[in-house]
N, C-alpha and C positions, 0 to 999 in steps of 0.2 A: 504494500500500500504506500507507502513511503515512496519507494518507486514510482509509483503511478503520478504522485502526488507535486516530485522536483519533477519528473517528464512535464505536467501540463503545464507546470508554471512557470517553466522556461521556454510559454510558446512565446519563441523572437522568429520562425520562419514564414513567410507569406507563399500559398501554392493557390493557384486557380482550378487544382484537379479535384477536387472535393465532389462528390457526389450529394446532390440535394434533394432530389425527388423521389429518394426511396426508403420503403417501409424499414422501420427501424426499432428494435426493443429496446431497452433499458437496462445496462449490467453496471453493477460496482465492481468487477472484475473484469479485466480484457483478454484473458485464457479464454474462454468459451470462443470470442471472437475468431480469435487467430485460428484455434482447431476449426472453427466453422468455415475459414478461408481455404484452411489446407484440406479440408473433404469437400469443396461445393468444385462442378465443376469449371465455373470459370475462376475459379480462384479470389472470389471477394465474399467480404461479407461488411456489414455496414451496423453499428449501433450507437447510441445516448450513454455517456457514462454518469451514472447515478450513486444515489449516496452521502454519506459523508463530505468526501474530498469533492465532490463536483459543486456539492453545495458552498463548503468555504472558499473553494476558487472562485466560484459565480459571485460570491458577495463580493471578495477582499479583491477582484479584477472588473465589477460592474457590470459581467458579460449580459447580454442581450436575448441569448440563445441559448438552448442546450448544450454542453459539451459533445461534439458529436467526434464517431470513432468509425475510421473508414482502414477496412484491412486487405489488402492485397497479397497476392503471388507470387513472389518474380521468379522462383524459379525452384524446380520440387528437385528436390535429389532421390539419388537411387533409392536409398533407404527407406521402405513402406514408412507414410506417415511423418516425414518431415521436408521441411519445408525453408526458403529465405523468403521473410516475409516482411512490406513493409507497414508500418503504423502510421498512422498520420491521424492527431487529435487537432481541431477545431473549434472557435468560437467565438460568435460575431461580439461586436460592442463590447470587447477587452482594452479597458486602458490603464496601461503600464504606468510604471511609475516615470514621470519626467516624460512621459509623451505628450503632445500636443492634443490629440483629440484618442474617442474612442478608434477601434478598428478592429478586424477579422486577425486574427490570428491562429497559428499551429504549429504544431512544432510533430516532425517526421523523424523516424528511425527504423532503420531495419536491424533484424536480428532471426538466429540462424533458431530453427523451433520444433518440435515433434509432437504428436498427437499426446505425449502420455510427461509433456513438461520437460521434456531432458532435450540435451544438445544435439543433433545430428553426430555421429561418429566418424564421420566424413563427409567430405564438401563435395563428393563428385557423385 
């Protein structure tokens, strides 16, 4: 959780690739997410992160929006069930400290992932 927590608050990256018009549940955890990217066949899956931490970041950054959580594929290794996948959390009407106005932010990372939490054991 903690994790989760320095990821979103250190959204300083701007993408225009965000997915907005699609249905979306609500998790405090982003595991379910990521497995759901690495079993669906194109390789995404899309949710709202809820909770705790979504709620003190929405207050203590003003956000607008829901924290939203958009998961991708880029590339499945041989190994059944794992994956390099990237994250990318979002959310409108964030404003940082010493910014000038609200705005969209998120903040992207990839990392290497398996259906049952552990690290791929090879990269090929």
């Amino acid at each position: 959780m903690r994790y989760a927590l320095f990821a979103v608050s250190m959204m300083l990256l701007v993408s225009d690739g965000q997915a907005q018009d699609v249905a979306r549940d609500r998790y405090q955890d982003i595991r379910p997410l990521m497995v759901a990217a690495i079993d669906a066949p194109g390789g995404q899956s899309f949710g709202i992160l809820s909770g705790q931490v979504a709620d003190a970041l929405t207050q203590k950054f003003g956000g607008t929006s829901p924290i939203y959580i958009d998961v991708s594929t880029e590339r499945r290794f041989r190994q059944t069930g794992c994956s390099r996948l990237k994250v990318l959390f979002w959310q409108d009407g964030v404003l940082l400290p010493g910014a000038p106005a609200p705005r969209k932010q998120t903040i992207e990372f990839g990392l290497n992932y398996c259906r049952d939490g552990s690290a791929p054991k090879a990269l090929s």
